[in-house]
Structure formats: C-alpha cells, structure tokens
N, C-alpha and C positions, 0 to 999 in steps of 0.2 A: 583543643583537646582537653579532656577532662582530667582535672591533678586532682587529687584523693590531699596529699600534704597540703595546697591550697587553700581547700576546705573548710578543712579540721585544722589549722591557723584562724581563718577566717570565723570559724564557729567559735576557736577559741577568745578572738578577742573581740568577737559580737558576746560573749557569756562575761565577760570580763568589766566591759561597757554598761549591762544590764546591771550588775551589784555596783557598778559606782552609780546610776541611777537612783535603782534603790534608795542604797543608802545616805545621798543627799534628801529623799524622799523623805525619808524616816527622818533627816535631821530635820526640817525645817518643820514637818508635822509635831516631833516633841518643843521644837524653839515656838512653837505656836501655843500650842496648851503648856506650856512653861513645865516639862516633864523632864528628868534625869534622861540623857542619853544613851550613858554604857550600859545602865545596870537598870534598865526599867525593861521588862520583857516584854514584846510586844502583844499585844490583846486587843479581840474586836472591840471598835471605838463603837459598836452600838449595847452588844451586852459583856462586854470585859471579859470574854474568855479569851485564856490564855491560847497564843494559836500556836502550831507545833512546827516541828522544822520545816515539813514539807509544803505547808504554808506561805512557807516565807520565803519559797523559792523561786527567783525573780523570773516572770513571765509567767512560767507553767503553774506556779502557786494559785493567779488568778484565772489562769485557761482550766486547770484541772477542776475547780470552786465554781465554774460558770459565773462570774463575777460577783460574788455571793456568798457570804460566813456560813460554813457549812453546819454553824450553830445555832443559827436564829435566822438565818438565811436571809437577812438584811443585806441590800446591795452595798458593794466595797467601792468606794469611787474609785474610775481610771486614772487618777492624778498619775498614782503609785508606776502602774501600767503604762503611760504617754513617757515617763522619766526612764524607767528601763527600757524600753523601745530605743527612743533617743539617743538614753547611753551608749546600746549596741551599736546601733548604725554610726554612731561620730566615732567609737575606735575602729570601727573597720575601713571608714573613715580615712583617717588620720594616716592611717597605714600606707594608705593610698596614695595621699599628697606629703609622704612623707621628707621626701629632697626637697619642701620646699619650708619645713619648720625648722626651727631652733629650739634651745632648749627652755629659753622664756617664753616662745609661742605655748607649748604645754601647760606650765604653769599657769599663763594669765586663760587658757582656754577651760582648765580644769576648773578654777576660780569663777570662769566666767560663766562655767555651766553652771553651776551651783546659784550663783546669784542672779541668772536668769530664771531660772526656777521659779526662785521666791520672788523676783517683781512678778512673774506672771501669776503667780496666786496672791500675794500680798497688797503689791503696789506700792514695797519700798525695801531697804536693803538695809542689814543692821550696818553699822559704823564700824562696829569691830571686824565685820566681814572686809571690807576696805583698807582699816589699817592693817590688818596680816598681807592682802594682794599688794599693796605699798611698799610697805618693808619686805617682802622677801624680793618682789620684781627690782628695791634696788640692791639687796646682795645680789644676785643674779645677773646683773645688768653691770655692775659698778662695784667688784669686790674689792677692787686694791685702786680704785681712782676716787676719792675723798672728795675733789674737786667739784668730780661730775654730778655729785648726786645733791649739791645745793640747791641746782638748779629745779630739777623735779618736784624736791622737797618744799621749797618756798612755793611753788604754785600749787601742790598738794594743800600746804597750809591755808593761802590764800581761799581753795574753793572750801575747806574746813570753815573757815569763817563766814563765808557767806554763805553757809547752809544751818549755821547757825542764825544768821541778822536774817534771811529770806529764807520762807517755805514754801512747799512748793516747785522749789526749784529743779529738780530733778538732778542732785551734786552729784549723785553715784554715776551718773551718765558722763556728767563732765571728767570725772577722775579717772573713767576707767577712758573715755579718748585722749584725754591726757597721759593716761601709762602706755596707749598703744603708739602715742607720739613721740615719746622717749625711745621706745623699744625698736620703732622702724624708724622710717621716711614719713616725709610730709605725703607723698605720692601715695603709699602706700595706706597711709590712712585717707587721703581722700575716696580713695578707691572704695572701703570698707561703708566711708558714712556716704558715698552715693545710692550706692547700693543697699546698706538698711534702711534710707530714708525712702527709698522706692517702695520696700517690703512696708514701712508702714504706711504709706498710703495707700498700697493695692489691697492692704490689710482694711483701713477705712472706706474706702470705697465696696470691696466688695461686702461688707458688714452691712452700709448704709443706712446707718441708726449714727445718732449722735453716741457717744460714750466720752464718760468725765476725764479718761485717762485710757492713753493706749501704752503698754508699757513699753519700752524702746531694748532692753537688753536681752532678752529673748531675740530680736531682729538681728542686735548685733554678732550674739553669739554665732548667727546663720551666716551672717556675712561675711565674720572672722574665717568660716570654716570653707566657704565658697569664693573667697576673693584670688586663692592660688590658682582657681580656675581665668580668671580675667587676665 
C-alpha cells in the first residue's frame, strides 16, 4: 500500500545524501586546484562566473542547466552529478540496513565515501585524510580502554612507514582493511574483501583494455554497503 510519510522520509534523506555528495565534490575539486574552501564562492571553472543559488542545487541545478553553464554554455562534468546521485541512494540506503550498523559503521562509511571519491578521480588519498578516519575510529572504538588501542596504533604506524620506504603500494587500502578489522570480525571482513575483489575484476574484465591502475576504494565502499545483504 502506498505511505505518503514513507516517501517524503525517503525523499527527505535521498536530498540529504545528494548535499553530502555535493559537497565532498566541491571539496576535492577546490583540494585539487589548491582553492580556499569555505569562503571561495563557487564559479564556472570555464569562464569564472559566479553561479547563483539555484545553480548550486544538487541534482536539479545540473538537470534544470541541461548539463551546461548557462553562461558560456560550456559543458559541466557529471563528476558533480554521479556524487550526489550516489549520496542519495547510500542514505536511503543505510536506512534500510539500518539493524545491522553501528555507530563506527557510519563514521568509517562517511569517510569512506569521500575518499572513494577522490581515488576514483585522483588515484590516491591525502594522509591527512587517513589520519582524522584513524583517530576519531579509535575514540569511537576505544574511548576509555587505553590498552586496546596500541594494538591498532602500532600497525597503523607500521603501514605509515612503509608507504613512506615503498610507492606504489596502495597503504590507504591497507589502513582502511585494517580499521575495518579492528571495528568487526575477521569473518566479517573477509566477507567485504571477497566481494570487492570480485567487483574489481568483473570491473577489468568487462573494461578489457589494460589500465595502469584500477582504484579499489570506490569497490570497497559498495561492498561495505552491500555485505549486510550476505
């Protein structure tokens, strides 16, 4: 039967999903041309007009534009548009599988949106990004046990290090299987990396081009969000 309340929950936290898209969008876009974030206003990146609210309203800004600065009429890339999309659907989402999160699932999921993001346009993850999901996953995790949280810490260190001595190596991958192994079960992370490891290879195969670099935290994030299903 049709629920009206439903709905309009459902709308409200697919429009909710869409601005935190957004605006990991917008961050990673000014952490790329190295631009002030709060107070730089946003303007077309082909002739710098300032764009106005109703621009900037996530989905319908680029659907009402036809994908297009309605000042020079230079196409906008979908990045913007694939991130809020994305948004919406993972909080309505979440909503969904909600009996089966905690409240570091959140956490490391918000974090892990965001820096899925940026390896899939970038092809790497800042440091700092990592040490905030670090420290706050062990307040969260380990507020008043002191004990618990050497252990994490020391192998945190350890992959610091060797992303320092080896490049290449893909450390933000390791760190972040490593927080999801503190945070659950060994089970429960295997569950996670069988399953993204499936996604990237159905990913390379259906491609069938070689490429230098498949990015793996984009896979992970999906699997994060799809393993309460298994």
């Amino acid at each position: 039967m049709f629920n009206l309340r439903v709905l309009v929950f459902n709308s409200w936290l697919f429009a909710a999903g869409s601005c935190i898209g957004s605006f990991f969008s917008l961050l990673i876009s000014r952490w790329l041309t190295q631009r002030e974030v709060v107070f730089t206003p946003s303007a077309c990146d082909c002739c710098q007009q300032p764009l106005a609210y109703y621009d900037l309203c996530p989905i319908l800004g680029y659907w009402q534009q036809h994908g297009r600065c309605r000042y020079c009429n230079h196409a906008i890339s979908p990045i913007s548009l694939q991130a809020e999309l994305i948004g919406g659907l993972v909080c309505c989402w979440l909503w969904q599988i909600k009996w089966f999160l905690q409240p570091i699932d959140y956490w490391l999921l918000l974090w892990l949106f965001l820096m899925a993001l940026l390896d899939q346009q970038t092809g790497f993850v800042y440091q700092g990004l990592l040490n905030c999901v670090v420290a706050g996953s062990l307040i969260i995790l380990f507020p008043y046990q002191m004990s618990q949280v050497i252990q994490p810490l020391i192998l945190y260190l350890c992959l610091w290090l060797l992303q320092k001595w080896q490049h290449n190596l893909g450390s933000a991958d390791l760190i972040w299987l490593a927080l999801l192994l503190f945070s659950h079960d060994f089970t429960w992370l295997l569950k996670i990396v069988l399953l993204s490891n499936l996604l990237v290879v159905s990913h390379a195969l259906f491609k069938q081009k070689q490429q230098q670099r498949i990015p793996y935290l984009p896979y992970l994030f999906i699997s994060y969000l799809l393993v309460p299903l298994l």
